[in-house]
C-alpha positions in Angstrom: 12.2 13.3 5.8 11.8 9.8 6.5 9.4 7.2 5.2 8.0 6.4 9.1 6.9 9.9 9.2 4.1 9.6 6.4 3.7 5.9 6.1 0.0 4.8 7.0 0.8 2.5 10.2 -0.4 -0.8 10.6 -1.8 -1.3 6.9 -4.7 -3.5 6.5 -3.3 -6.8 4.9 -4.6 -9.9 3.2 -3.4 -13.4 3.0 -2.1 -15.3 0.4 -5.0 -18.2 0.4 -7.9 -15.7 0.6 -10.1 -15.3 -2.3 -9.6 -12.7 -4.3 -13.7 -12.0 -4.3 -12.7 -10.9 -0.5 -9.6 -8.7 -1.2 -11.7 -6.9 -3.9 -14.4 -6.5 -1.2 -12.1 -5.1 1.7 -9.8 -3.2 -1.2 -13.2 -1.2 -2.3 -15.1 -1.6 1.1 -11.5 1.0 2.4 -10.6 2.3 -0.3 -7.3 1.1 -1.5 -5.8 0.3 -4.3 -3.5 -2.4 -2.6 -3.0 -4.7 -0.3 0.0 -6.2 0.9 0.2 -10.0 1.4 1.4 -11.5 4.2 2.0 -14.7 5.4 3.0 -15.7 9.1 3.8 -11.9 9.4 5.9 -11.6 6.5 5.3 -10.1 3.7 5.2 -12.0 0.6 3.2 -10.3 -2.0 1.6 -7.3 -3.0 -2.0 -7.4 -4.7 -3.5 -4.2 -6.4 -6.8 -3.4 -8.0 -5.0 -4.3 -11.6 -4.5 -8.1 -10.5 -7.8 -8.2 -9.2 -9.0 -6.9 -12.8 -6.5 -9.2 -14.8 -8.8 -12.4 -12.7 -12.2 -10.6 -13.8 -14.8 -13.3 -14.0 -12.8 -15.8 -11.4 -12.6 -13.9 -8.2 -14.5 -16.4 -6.4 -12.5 -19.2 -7.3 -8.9 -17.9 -7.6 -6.8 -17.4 -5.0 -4.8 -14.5 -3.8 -1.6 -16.0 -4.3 -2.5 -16.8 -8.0 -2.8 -13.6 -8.9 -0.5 -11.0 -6.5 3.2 -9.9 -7.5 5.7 -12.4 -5.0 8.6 -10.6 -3.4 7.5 -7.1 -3.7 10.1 -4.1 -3.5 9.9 -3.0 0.4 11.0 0.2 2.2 12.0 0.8 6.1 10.3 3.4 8.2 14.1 5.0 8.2 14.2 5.0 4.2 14.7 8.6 2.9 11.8 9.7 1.1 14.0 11.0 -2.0 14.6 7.5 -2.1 11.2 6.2 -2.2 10.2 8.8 -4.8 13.1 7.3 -7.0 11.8 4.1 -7.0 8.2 4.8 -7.2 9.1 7.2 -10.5 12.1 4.7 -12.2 9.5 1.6 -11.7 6.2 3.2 -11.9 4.8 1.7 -8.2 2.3 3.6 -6.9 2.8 2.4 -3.2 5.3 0.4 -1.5 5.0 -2.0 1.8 7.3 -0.6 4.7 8.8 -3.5 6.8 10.9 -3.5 9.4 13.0 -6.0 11.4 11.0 -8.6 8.4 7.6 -7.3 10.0 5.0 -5.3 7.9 5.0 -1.5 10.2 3.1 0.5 7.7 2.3 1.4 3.4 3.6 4.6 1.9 1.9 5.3 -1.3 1.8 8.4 -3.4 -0.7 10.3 -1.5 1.3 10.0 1.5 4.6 11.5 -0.5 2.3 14.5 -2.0 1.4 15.3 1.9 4.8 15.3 2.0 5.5 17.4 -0.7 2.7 20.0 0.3 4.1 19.8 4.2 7.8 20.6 2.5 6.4 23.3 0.3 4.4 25.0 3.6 7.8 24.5 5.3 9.6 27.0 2.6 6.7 29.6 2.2 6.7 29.7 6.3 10.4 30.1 7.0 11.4 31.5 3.7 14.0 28.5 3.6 14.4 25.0 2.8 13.5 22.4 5.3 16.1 20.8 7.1 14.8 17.4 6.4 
């Protein structure tokens, strides 16, 4: 099972000299909980609804470069999704920004992996047997 198959595809993104008044409005207007940054189609940043808070009181005035994490931890749509399930336990992430050839393709968070999780357990009771993924 790769990450591509339960990535959400082309994520909604913000950029780094938005205010952060306007990623709160988008991040509660879609429901998310991040957003990744990106500037001249790379991705720079990552901003989540705990930045936003940490600003409280500033959001018009503060930019979203102040306050998003530079250099986030990325995956590739071909990363296993053991793998992303390591890192999203060992460093307590709760989504990660999927980029390939430098471009931002997609956001697997930990809904997606428990869809994968239940789509693995439906597998077993189905066949009987483990998945071959």
């Amino acid at each position: 099972m790769r990450t591509g198959e339960y990535m959400t595809s082309k994520p909604t993104a913000i950029g780094p000299r938005d205010r952060l008044d306007a990623a709160k409005a988008l991040m509660t207007a879609e429901r998310f909980r991040r957003l990744p940054v990106v500037e001249d189609g790379r991705v720079i940043g990552i901003l989540t609804e705990g930045d936003i808070r940490a600003h409280s009181g500033y959001l018009k005035t503060t930019l979203v470069d102040a306050a998003m994490v530079s250099d986030p931890l990325t995956v590739s749509s071909s990363t296993p999704l053991e793998e992303v399930a390591t890192l999203m336990l060992n460093r307590q992430i709760g989504g990660l920004p999927v980029v390939d050839d430098g471009k931002l393709v997609g956001i697997i968070t930990i809904s997606d992996m428990l869809r994968a999780f239940l789509d693995l357990t439906r597998h077993q009771k189905a066949t009987g047997r483990p998945s071959a993924a």
